[in-house]
C-alpha positions as CSV (number, residue, x, y, z in Angstrom):
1,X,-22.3,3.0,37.9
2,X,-18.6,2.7,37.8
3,X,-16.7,5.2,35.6
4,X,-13.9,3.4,34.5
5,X,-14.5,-0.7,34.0
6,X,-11.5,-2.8,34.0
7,X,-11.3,-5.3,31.1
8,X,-7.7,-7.1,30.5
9,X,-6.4,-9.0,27.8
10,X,-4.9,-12.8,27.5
11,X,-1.9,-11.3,28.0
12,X,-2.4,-8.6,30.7
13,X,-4.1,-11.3,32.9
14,X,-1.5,-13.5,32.2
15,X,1.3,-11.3,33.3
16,X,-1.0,-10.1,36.6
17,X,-1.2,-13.6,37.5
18,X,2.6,-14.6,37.4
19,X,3.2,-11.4,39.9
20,X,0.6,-13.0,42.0
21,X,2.2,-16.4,41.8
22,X,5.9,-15.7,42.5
23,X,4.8,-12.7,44.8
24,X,8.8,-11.4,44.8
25,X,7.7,-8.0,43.8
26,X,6.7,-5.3,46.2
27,X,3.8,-6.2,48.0
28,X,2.3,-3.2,47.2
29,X,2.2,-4.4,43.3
30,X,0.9,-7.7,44.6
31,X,-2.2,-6.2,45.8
32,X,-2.6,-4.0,42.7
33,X,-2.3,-7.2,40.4
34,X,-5.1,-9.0,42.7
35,X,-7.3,-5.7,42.8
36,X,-7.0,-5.7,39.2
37,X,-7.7,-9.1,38.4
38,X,-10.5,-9.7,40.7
39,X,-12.3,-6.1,38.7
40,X,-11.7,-8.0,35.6
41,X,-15.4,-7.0,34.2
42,X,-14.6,-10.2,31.5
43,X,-14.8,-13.1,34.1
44,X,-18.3,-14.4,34.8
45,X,-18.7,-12.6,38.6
46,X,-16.3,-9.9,39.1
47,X,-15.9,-8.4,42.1
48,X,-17.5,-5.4,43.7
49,X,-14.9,-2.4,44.7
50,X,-16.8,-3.4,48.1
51,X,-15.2,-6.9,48.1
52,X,-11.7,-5.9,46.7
53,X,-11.9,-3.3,49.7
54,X,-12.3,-6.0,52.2
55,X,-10.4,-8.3,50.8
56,X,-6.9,-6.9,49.9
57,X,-7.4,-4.1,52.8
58,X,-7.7,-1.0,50.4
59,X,-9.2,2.1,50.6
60,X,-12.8,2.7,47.9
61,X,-10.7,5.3,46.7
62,X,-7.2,3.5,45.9
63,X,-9.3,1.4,44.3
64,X,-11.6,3.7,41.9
65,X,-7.6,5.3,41.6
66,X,-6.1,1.7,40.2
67,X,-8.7,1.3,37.9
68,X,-8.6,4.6,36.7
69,X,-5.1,4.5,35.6
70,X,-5.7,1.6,34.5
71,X,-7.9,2.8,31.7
72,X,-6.2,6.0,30.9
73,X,-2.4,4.7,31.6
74,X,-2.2,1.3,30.6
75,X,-0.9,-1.6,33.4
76,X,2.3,-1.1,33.9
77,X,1.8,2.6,35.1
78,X,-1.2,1.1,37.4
79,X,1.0,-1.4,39.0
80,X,4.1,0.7,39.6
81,X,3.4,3.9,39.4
82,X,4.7,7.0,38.1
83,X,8.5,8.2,38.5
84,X,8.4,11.1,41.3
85,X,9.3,14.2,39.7
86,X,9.4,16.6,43.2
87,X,13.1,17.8,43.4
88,X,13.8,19.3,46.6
89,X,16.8,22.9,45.7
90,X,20.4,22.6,46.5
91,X,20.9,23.4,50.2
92,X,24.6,24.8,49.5
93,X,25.0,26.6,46.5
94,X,28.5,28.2,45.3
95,X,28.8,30.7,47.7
96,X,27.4,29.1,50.9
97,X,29.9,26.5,49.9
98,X,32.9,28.6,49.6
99,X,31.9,30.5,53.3
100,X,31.6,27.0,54.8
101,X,35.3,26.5,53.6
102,X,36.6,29.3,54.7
103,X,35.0,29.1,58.3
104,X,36.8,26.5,58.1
């Protein structure tokens, strides 16, 4: 049994379907917005994580992922994503900077 069902609103299927329409975002929200809308549990036959695997090429797991945040962060997070928060530290700091200027 699935842990997390998908069930959107007028307006969230709505929106879903004008990304899939106009299909000028990235194509990796595209295939969210179809894998979401084909899980729809409210239309009469949705489909299986087995069909949404085969047809928008994604992996079981992607898929038990999008649903997932779905549920617990609402759609626009499930489309997009979240912001990357990894920061990689200075290479140069102060005095690395001030021996690469005297070098030369």
């Amino acid at each position: 049994m699935k842990r997390y069902i998908v069930t959107l609103t007028d307006a969230e299927r709505t929106h879903l379907q004008t990304i899939t329409r106009k299909r000028k975002s990235d194509s990796a929200v595209v295939k969210r917005a179809f894998a979401l809308l084909a899980a729809d549990a409210q239309q009469p036959n949705p489909a299986t994580d087995q069909q949404i695997q085969q047809t928008y090429h994604l992996s079981l797991r992607t898929i038990e992922r999008l649903r997932q945040r779905f549920v617990e962060e609402g759609l626009e997070l499930a489309l997009n994503g979240k912001k990357r928060t990894v920061y990689t530290p200075k290479t140069f700091d102060g005095s690395v900077e001030a021996h690469l200027i005297a070098l030369r």
